[in-house]
C-alpha positions, 0 to 999 in steps of 0.5 A: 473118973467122974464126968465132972472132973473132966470139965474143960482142963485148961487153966488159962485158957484164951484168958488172954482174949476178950469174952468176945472174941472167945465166944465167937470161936466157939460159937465157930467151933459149934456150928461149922467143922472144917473139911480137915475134921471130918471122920470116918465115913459111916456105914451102909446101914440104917439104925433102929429106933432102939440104937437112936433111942440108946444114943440119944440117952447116952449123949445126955449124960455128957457135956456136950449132947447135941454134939455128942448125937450128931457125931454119933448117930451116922455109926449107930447100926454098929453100936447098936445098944453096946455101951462098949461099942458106943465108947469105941465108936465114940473114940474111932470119931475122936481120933479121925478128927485128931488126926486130921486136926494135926495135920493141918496144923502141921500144914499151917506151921510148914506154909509160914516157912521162914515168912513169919517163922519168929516171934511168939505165935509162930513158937505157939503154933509150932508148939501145938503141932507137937501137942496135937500130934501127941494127943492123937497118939493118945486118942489111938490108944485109947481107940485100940484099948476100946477095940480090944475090949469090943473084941472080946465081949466085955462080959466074958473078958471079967470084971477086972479085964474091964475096968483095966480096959476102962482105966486105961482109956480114961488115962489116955483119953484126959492126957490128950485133952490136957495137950489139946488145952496145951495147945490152946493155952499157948496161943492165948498166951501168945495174943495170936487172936487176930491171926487167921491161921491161929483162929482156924487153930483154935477152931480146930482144938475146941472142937476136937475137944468136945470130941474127946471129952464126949468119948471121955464120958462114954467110957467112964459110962461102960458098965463094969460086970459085977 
């Protein structure tokens, strides 16, 4: 799977929204992430300049570079110049930031109770909680697929353990972006825009997004041993 091919997978998504209003969100998105999007807290290490080097290359070859090397580059003594490492390290991020997305968005659906619980935005927030927490699912196991491979050294596992392993992880990894875009969508269509729980929402989806589609990148840039 090309890099290209995993360009943002929503077909309408905010198509709903003014190009204002979607590009602030997603100038929000960029340059804050909520607390509820925080990953895993990085290790007590200090990276070599050969592992920022390697990542800085890496994340060059994804959509979102920037993004990619500042998500990353706390975890970089553990990756070091692994490509296997990197893609896992890349999912671990991803799937922190997933599931803290869900829960808030669970928390943002159980805080309306039965105070706005009808109409439109209400059914599009619902709706999200269950396609968030599908693609969190999906981003664990592409986490574990990614661990397994890490485990067992992808020389040593063969070419074909690999591409499995990378097959798999690209599966899920593109299923848990389409939810993410599902989610998305839904609000679009619903015209919530000017609700601040669906912005926080939305907020949250785009930036998981980039998470995803950057650990999506990575994977497809493990080498396959010939």
């Amino acid at each position: 799977m090309l890099v290209a091919a995993m360009a943002p997978v929503t077909s309408i998504l905010f198509a709903a929204l003014t190009a204002a209003t979607l590009t602030s969100l997603t100038d929000a998105a960029a340059s804050s992430s909520p607390p509820w999007l925080a990953a895993v807290p990085p290790p007590p290490c200090v990276a070599p300049p050969s592992a920022v080097a390697f990542l800085r290359a890496r994340c060059s070859a994804t959509p979102y570079g920037v993004a990619c090397y500042d998500a990353l580059v706390p975890y970089a003594c553990t990756f070091q110049t692994s490509p296997v490492k990197l893609a896992r390290a890349a999912a671990d991020v991803n799937l922190a930031r997933l599931r803290g997305l869900s829960m808030r968005v669970k928390e943002v659906v159980a805080s309306r109770g039965s105070a706005g619980g009808a109409g439109a935005e209400a059914a599009a927030l619902r709706d999200c909680a269950s396609t968030v927490a599908s693609a969190a699912g999906l981003a664990k196991q592409s986490a574990a697929e990614l661990a397994k491979l890490d485990a067992a050294g992808a020389a040593a596992a063969g070419r074909n353990r690999v591409r499995w392993a990378i097959a798999n992880a690209q599966t899920w990894l593109s299923a848990s972006m389409a939810n993410e875009a599902t989610c998305a969508d839904g609000i679009a269509v619903a015209g919530a825009a000017a609700s601040l729980a669906a912005r926080e929402v939305v907020i949250g989806v785009l930036s998981a997004k980039e998470h995803t589609t950057i650990a999506l990148a990575l994977v497809n840039g493990i080498p396959v041993p010939s």
